[in-house]
C-alpha positions in Angstrom: 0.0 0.0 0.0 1.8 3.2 -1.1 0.7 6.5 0.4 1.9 8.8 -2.0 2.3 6.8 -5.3 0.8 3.8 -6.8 3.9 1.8 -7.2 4.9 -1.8 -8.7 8.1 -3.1 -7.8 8.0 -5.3 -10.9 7.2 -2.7 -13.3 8.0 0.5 -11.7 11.4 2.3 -13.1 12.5 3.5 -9.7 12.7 1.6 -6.1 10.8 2.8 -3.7 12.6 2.2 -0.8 14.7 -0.7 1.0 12.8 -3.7 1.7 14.0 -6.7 3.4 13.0 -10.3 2.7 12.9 -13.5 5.0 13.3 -16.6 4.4 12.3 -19.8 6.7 11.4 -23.1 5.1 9.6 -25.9 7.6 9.3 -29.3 7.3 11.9 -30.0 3.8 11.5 -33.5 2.2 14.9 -35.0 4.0 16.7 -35.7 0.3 20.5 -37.1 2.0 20.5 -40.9 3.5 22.2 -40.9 6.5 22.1 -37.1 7.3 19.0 -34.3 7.1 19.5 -32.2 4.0 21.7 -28.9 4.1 19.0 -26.8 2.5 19.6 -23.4 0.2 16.9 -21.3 -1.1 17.6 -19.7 -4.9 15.3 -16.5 -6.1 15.2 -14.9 -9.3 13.5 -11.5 -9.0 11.8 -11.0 -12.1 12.8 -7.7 -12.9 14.3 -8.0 -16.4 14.8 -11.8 -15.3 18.0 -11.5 -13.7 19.1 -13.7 -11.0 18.7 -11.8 -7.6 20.3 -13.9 -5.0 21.0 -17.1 -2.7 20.5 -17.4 1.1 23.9 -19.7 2.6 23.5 -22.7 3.2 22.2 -24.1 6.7 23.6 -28.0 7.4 21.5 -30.7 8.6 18.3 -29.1 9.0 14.6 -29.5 7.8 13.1 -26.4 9.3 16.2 -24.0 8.2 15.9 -19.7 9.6 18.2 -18.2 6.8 20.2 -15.4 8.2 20.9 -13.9 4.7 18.7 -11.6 3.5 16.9 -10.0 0.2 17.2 -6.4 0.0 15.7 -4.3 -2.7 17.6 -1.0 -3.4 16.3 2.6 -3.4 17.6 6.1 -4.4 19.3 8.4 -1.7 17.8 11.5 -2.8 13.6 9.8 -3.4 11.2 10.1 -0.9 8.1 7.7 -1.4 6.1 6.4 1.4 5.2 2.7 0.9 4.5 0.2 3.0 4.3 -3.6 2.6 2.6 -5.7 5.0 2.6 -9.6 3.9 3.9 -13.4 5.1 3.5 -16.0 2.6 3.9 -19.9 3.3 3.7 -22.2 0.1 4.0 -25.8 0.0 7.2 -27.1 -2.2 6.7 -29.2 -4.5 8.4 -31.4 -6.6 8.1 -34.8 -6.3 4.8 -36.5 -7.2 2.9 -37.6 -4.4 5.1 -36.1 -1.3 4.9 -33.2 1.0 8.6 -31.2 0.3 8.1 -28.8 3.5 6.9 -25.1 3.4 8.8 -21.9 2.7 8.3 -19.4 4.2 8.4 -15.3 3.0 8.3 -12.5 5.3 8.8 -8.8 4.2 9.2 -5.4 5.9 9.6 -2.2 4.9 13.5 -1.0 6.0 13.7 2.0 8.1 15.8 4.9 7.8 17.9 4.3 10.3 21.7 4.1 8.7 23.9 3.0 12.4 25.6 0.4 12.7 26.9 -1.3 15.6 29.6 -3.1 17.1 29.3 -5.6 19.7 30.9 -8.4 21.6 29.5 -10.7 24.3 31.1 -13.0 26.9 29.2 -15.8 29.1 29.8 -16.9 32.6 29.1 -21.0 33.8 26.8 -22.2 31.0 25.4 -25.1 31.3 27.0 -28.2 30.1 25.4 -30.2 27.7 28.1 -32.5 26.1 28.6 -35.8 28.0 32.4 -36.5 28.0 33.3 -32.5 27.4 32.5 -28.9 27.5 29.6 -26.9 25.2 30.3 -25.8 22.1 28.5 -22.6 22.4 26.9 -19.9 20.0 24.6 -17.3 20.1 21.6 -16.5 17.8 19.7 -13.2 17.8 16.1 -12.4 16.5 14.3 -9.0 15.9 10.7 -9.3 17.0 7.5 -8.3 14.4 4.5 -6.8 14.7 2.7 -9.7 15.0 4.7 -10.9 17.7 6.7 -13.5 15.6 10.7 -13.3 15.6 12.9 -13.2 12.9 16.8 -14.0 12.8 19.4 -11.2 12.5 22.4 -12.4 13.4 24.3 -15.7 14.8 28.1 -15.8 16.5 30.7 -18.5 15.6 30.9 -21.8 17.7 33.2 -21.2 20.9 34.4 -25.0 20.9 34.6 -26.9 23.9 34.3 -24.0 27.0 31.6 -23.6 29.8 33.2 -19.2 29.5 33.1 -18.4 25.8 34.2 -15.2 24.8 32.9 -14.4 21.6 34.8 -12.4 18.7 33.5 -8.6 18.3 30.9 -8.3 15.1 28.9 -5.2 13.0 25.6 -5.2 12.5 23.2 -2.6 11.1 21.4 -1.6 13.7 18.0 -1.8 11.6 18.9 -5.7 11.7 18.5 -5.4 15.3 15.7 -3.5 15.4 14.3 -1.5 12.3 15.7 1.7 13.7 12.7 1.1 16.6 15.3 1.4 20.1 12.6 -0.4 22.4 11.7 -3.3 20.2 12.3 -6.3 21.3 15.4 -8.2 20.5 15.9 -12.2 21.7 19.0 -14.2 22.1 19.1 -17.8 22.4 22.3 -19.3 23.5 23.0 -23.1 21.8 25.3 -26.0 22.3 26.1 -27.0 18.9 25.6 -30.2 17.0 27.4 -31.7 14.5 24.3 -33.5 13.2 22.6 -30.1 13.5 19.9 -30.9 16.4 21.9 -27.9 18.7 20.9 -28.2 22.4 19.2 -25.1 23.6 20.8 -24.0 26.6 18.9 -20.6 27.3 17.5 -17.2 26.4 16.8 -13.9 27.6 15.9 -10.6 25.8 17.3 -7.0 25.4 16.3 -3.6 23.4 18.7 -1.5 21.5 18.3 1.5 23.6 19.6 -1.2 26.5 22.8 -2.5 24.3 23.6 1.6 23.5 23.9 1.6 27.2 27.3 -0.4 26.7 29.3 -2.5 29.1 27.2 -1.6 32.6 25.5 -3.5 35.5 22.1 -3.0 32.7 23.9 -5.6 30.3 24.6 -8.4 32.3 21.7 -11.1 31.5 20.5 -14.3 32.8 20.5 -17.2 30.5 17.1 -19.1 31.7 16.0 -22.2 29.8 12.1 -21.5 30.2 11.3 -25.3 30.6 13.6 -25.6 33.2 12.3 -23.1 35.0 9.0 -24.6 35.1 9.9 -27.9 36.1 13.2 -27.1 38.5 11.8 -25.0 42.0 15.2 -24.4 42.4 16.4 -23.3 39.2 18.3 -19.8 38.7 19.8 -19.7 35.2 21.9 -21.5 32.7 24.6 -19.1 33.4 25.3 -15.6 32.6 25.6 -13.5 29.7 28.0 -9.8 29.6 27.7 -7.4 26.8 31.8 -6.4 26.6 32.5 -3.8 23.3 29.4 -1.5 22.7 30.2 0.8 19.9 27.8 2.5 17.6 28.5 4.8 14.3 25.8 7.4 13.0 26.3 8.3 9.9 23.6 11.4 9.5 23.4 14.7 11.5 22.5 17.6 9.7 22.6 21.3 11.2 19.9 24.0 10.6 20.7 27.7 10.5 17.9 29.7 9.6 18.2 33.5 9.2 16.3 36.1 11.0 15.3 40.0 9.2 12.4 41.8 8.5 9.5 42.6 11.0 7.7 39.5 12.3 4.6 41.3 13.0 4.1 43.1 9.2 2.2 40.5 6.8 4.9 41.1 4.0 7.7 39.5 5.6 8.8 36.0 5.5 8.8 35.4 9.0 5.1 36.9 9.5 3.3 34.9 12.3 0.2 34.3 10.9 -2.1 32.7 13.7 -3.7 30.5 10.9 -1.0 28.7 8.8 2.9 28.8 8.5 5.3 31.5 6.9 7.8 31.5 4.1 10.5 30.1 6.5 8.3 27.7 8.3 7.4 25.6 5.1 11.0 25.3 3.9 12.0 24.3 7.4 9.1 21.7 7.6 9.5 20.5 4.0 12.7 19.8 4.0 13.4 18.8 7.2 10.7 16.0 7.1 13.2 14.3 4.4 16.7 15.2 6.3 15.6 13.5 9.9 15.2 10.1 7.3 18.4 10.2 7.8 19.3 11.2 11.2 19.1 8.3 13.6 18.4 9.8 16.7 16.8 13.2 15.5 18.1 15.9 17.5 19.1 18.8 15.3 21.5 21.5 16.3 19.6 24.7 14.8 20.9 28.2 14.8 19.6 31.7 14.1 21.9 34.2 12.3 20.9 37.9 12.1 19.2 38.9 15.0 19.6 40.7 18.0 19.6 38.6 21.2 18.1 40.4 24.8 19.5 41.4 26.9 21.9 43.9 25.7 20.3 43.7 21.5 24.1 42.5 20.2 23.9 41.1 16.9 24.7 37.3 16.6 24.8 35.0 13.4 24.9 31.7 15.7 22.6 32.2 18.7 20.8 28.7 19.0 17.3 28.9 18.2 15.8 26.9 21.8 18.1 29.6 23.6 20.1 27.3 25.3 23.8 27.9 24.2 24.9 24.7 25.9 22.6 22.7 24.1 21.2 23.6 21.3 19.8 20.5 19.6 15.8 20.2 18.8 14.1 17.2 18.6 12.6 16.6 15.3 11.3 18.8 12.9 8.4 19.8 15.2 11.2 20.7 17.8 12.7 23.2 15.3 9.7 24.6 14.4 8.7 25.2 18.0 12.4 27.0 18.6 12.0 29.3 15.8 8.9 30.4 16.9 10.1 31.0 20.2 12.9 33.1 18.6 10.6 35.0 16.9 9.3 36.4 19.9 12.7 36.6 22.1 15.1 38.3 19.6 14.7 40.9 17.5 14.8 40.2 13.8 18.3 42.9 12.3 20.9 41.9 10.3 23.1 42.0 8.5 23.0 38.8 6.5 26.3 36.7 7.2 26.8 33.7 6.2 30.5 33.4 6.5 30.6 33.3 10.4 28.7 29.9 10.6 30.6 28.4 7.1 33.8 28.9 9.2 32.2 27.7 12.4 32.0 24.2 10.4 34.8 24.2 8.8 36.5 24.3 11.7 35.2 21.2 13.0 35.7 19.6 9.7 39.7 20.1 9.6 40.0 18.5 13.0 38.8 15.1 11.3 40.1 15.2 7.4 40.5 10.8 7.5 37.1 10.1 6.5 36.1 9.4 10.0 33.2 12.0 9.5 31.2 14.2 6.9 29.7 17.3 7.8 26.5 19.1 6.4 25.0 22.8 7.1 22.0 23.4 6.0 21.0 27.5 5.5 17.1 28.8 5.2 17.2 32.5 3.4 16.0 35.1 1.2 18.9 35.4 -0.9 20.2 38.2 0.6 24.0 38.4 1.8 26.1 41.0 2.9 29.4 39.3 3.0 29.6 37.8 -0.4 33.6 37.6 -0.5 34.1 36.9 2.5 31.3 34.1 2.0 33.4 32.8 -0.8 36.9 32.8 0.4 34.7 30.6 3.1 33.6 28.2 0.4 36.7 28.1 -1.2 38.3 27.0 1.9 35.7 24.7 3.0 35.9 22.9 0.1 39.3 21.3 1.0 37.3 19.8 3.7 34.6 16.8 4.4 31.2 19.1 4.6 28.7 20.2 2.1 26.4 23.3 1.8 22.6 23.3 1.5 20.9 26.6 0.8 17.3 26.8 0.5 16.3 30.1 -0.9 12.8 31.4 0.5 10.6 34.2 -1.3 10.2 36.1 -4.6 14.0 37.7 -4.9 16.1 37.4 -7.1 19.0 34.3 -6.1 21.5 35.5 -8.7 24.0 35.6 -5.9 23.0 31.7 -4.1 23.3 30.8 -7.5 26.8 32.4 -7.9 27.4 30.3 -4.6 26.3 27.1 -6.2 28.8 26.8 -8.5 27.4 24.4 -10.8 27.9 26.5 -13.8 31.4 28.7 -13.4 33.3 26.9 -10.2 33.5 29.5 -7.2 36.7 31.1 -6.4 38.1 33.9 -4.0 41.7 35.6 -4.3 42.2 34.2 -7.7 41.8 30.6 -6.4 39.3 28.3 -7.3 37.4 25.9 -5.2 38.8 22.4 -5.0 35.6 20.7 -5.6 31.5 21.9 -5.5 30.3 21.5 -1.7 27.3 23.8 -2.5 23.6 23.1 -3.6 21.3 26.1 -3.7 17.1 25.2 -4.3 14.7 28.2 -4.3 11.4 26.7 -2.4 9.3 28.8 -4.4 10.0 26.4 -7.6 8.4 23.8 -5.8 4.6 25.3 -4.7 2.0 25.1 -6.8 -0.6 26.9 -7.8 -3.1 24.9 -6.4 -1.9 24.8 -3.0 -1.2 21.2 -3.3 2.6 20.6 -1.6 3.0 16.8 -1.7 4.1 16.0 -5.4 6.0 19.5 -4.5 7.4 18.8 -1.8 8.8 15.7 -2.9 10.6 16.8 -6.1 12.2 19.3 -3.2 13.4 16.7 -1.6 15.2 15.0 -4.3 16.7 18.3 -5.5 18.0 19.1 -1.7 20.2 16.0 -1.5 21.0 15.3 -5.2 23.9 16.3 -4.6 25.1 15.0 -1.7 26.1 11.7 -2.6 28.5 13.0 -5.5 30.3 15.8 -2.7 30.4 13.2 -0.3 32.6 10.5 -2.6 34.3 13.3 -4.3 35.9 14.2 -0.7 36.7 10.4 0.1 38.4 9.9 -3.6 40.4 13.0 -3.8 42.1 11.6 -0.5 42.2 7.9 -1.1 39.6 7.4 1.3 38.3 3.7 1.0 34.6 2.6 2.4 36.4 0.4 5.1 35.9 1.6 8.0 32.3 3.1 7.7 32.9 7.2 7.6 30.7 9.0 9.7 28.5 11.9 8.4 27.8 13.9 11.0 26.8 17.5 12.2 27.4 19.6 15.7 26.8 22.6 16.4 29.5 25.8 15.8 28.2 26.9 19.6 29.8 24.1 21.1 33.3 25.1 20.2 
């Protein structure tokens, strides 16, 4: 069911969004004589006929969990809300006369959320479960569904032959874990392995991503209970214990706002004009394109600055007071948080000038040359009316910048003429300062106006915003990480603070 477009992923020219498939079989036809089968699943998804993929395969075992999974691709820079809601089990068929087992198909729609994390465990007095030695231990973890199923993310290797594995440290998207939701539920069972494949369950308990973020604490130390056990033993405790040791999580997406503040708030002509009925100029670019950048931020707490405006109580002029007012921490929640902060501003500073943008530029860049190995990427995002007062200095801050890992986002609000955002842009003549020219493009300019249309209707609008926001991104982003022999491994971090905190 799509909310915005009709889409079909077997005919439709562009993805709509990552989507995870799997795969569980149940009851196989056993095809090996003196062991169970060591089942794989093939798929061909019949877009243009190609093959799609394999899950590994599972030995000795009828009733296989593939760990593997199908995941359909999508475009960085689209927005389309879909949502798929389906679990299919189909008998297998094959041989004439005889039941081959069931497979099993479960989809859902991939979050936003980009983090991954790193994590290694360590257990404490298992239980034993071989007769003449120690357990072979491993560890399997589930995500749970909305219809309270579970479905496997993850397993550890086999710690041969030890009643105190220490497990080796692994990375795991965190929407694995939990589909970017940090109090779903996610189960571990703890195994004695098999060589035929029937592993001996020696216990379980069950955590939450927003417990694991905690780290290594008295919080992640867990009991290992075997639930029939339990039941059965009055005296039963646990089947040992389990230690979360290495705790380490990388977001890749934090975007900072800076919006800035002129005019007369009060006067209907001006952008900012706080109309009791429905939002200004600055308000709809803020909520339009923010609803698309918090996709990408995992936690959604924005740093968002003002620039512009005279702060109480003495009326100096600032062009990076935070717009919440707190100067030690300046971070919104969501896009509802921001908009709730700038109206606040509106009604504790007083809107002045000039219009600088080089002060918050350099704020950033700053915090960009102190990590230059690919560790992080940062991202400013500016809301304005096209007017500027320090164009060269606003340049020679470009120019510099663009040695460094950030980009520039300017959103251009009102009917005035852009001439000098798009002078900024640099898409046609690259931008230079002192005779020098920029090392690489780092700025994408939008006017907002392009996308309202005359009817009033914003959603096919405010999506082709969207797209144009971050098209560029991507490209900026790799041309940085190439021009320094950069490679993929390990994961760089884009991320955004705030110029207040240095």
């Amino acid at each position: 069911m799509a909310s915005v477009y009709e889409f079909d992923p077997l005919t439709g020219n562009i993805p709509a969004t990552k989507v995870e498939i799997t795969v569980s079989c149940r009851n196989l036809l056993d095809r090996d004589t003196f062991s169970k089968s060591d089942p794989r699943e093939y798929s061909q998804w019949k877009m243009k006929l190609s093959f799609f993929g394999r899950t590994e395969v599972i030995d000795n075992t009828l009733n296989p969990d593939f760990v593997r999974k199908y995941i359909l691709d999508y475009f960085f820079e689209e927005k389309q809300n879909l949502r798929f809601d389906f679990r299919l089990e189909k008998p297998l068929g094959g041989i004439a006369g005889k039941n081959c087992g069931t497979i099993i198909l479960s989809a859902e729609e991939l979050g936003n959320c980009r983090d991954n994390a790193t994590m290694q465990f360590c257990a404490n007095k298992l239980d034993k479960k071989d007769f003449f030695g120690k357990s072979d231990p491993f560890m399997v973890f589930y995500r749970s569904n909305e219809d309270g199923t579970f479905t496997i993310c993850h397993k550890t290797e086999v710690v041969k032959n030890t009643l105190n594995p220490v497990w080796q440290p692994f990375t795991i998207p965190v929407r694995a874990l939990c589909n970017g939701d940090y109090d779903r539920a996610i189960k571990v069972e703890v195994y004695d392995w098999d060589r035929d494949g029937s592993h001996d369950f020696i216990g379980e308990f069950t955590t939450s991503y927003r417990e694991l973020a905690r780290g290594q604490s008295q919080f992640n130390v867990y009991e290992v209970v075997n639930p029939k056990k339990k039941m059965k033993k009055k005296k039963y405790v646990n089947s040992g214990t389990l230690l979360l040791l290495v705790s380490e999580y990388v977001c890749f997406t934090k975007f900072l706002f800076a919006v800035k503040f002129s005019g007369n708030p009060s006067q209907s002509t001006s952008l900012h004009y706080m109309n009791p009925y429905q939002m200004n100029a600055y308000a709809l670019a803020l909520k339009a394109v923010g609803e698309i950048i918090q996709d990408y931020d995992s936690d959604k707490m924005f740093p968002a600055l003002g620039f512009g405006a005279k702060l109480p109580p003495d009326g100096h002029v600032s062009h990076e007071f935070p717009l919440n007012g707190n100067i030690e921490n300046p971070y919104c929640n969501g896009i509802e948080g921001i908009l709730e902060a700038y109206h606040q501003s509106l009604k504790t500073v007083q809107l002045y000038g000039p219009t600088n943008f080089a002060p918050v530029v350099n704020h950033v860049a700053r915090y960009a040359a102190a990590v230059q190995d690919g560790s992080q990427y940062f991202v400013l995002l500016i809301i304005t009316d096209g007017v500027i007062s320090d164009m060269s200095q606003t340049k020679e801050a470009i120019v510099n910048a663009a040695k460094l890992p950030m980009s520039i986002i300017i959103v251009g609000v009102g009917q005035a003429e852009f001439d000098a955002m798009i002078e900024l842009d640099g898409d046609d003549i690259r931008i230079s300062s002192r005779g020098k020219l920029a090392e690489r493009d780092i700025v994408q300019f939008v006017p907002f106006r392009d996308y309202m249309d005359r009817t009033g209707n914003h959603v096919l609008s405010m999506a082709r915003l969207a797209k144009d926001v971050l098209a560029e991104i991507p490209d900026q982003f790799i041309s940085y990480m190439k021009s320094r022999g950069i490679k993929p491994n390990p994961s760089p971090v884009l991320r955004m603070v705030s110029p207040t905190q240095l």
